[in-house]
C-alpha positions, 0 to 999 in steps of 0.5 A, a space after each residue: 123786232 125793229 120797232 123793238 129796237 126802235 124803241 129801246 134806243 129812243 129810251 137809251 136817248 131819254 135816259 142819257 139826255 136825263 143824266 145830262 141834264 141831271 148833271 147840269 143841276 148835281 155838279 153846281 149844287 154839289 159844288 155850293 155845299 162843299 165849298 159852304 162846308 170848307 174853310 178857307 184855308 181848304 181853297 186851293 188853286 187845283 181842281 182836286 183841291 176845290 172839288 173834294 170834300 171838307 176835311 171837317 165839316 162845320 157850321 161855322 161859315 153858316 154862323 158866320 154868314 147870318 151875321 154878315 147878312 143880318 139874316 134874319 132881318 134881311 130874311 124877313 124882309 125878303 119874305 114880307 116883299 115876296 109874299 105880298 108881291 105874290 099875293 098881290 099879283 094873284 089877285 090882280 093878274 088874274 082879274 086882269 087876265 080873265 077880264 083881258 082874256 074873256 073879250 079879246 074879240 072886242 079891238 079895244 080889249 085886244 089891243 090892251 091886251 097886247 100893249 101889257 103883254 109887249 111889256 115883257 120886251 122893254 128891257 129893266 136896263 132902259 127903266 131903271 135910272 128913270 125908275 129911281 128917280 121918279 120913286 124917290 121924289 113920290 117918296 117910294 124908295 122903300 119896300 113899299 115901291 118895291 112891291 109896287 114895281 114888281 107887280 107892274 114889272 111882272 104883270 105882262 107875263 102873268 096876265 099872258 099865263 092867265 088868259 091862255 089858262 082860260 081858254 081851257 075852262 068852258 064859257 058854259 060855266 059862266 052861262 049856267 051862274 048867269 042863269 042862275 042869277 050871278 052877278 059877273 063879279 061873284 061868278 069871277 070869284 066863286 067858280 073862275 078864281 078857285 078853278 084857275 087854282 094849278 095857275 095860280 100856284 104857277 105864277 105864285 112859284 114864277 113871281 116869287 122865285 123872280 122877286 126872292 132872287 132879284 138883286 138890282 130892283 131893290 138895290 136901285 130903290 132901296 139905295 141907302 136905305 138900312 133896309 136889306 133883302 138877302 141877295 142885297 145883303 150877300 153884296 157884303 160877300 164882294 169886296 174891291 179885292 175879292 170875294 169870300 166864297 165859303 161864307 157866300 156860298 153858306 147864305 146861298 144855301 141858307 137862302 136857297 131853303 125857303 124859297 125851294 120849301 115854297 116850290 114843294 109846296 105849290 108843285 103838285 099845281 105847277 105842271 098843269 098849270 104851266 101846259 094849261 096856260 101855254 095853250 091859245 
């Protein structure tokens, strides 16, 4: 009996630690959409007057906001910067990480390995105004340089992800390809890489959702160019004086789709991967 009841009271625990945290994700989505659907007018100073719901619900704010932000160049813009960042950095990350992980006996190897991880430590803050200006003079303040800096910038974390991953996948694998006359490189590629398949779709979703919402990388190298990504071009939401929020939250929304379609995608990976790679 008393574990009985043990165990119901730990599931009244999960089930109100759920809801909380539901909650954590409901209250500000709710809050995205109605106030993308209201019209400016229906913003009002009372809490009941931003929390209830639109009196019509309209597009308008959405027409509205793809024209400020240039949408679908800024949306293209986004797509082509986060897609090769991402494939970029699956490829190299993942050599690295299987070159970097495969000899942490050796001091040499070792020692590489944790001055790449000690990256994540070294604040953007610190890098930026340096950043600007050694990329404008190599002529890299484009989207070109971009990509460049956020495969550097993201490559401790997903080197560290990649070497703990392998710690789950047997040396026996590779002793039997070496045995059967495989080179190191095409063992690489034709039995590691497509078994580090669940990490790849977490440094896929981790890199892309990092890129896809960063703002102050391509504001700093990009700066006056024509150029925009969408969380640059929502800037044009702020002014001096204030801040339309109808027509912000209406981009966030719509910048929101791809981005969450990607993560559907990929999620069936990402659990695995992410337990898979935490474990030294």
């Amino acid at each position: 009996m008393k574990h009985t009841s043990s165990v119901g009271k730990s599931n009244k625990t999960v089930l109100v630690l759920l809801i909380l945290g539901l909650s954590t994700i409901i209250f500000p989505l709710y809050m995205t959409v109605v106030i993308a659907f209201k019209q400016p007018s229906e913003m009002t100073n009372s809490i009941s007057g931003i929390l209830s719901l639109p009196k019509v619900w309209s597009l308008q704010n959405f027409r509205e906001a793809m024209e400020v932000t240039d949408f679908w160049n800024s949306l293209k813009n986004s797509l082509v910067i986060s897609g090769l960042t991402v494939g970029i950095s699956i490829l190299i990350h993942s050599l690295m990480g299987y070159t970097l992980g495969r000899n942490k006996s050796s001091k040499f190897y070792n020692f590489v390995y944790l001055f790449i991880v000690s990256g994540m430590f070294v604040p953007f803050a610190i890098l930026m105004m340096p950043l600007a200006k050694q990329t404008a003079e190599m002529g890299l303040a484009n989207w070109f340089g971009v990509i460049l800096l956020y495969v550097v910038f993201y490559m401790p974390m997903n080197i560290m992800l990649y070497s703990g991953y392998l710690t789950n996948i047997p040396l026996a694998l590779e002793e039997a390809a070496r045995v059967d006359g495989a080179s190191t490189w095409l063992t690489y590629w034709k039995i590691i890489f497509p078994i580090m398949k669940p990490m790849h779709a977490t440094v896929a979703v981790i890199t892309a959702l990092a890129v896809w919402n960063d703002v102050m990388t391509p504001l700093i190298i990009m700066a006056g160019s024509s150029e925009n990504t969408l969380p640059l071009a929502q800037l044009n939401f702020q002014s001096q004086f204030g801040t339309n929020y109808n027509l912000a939250f209406a981009s966030y929304l719509l910048s929101l789709i791809p981005i969450l379609v990607f993560y559907l995608i990929c999620q069936k990976q990402i659990l695995n991967g992410v337990v898979n790679g935490a474990v030294k």
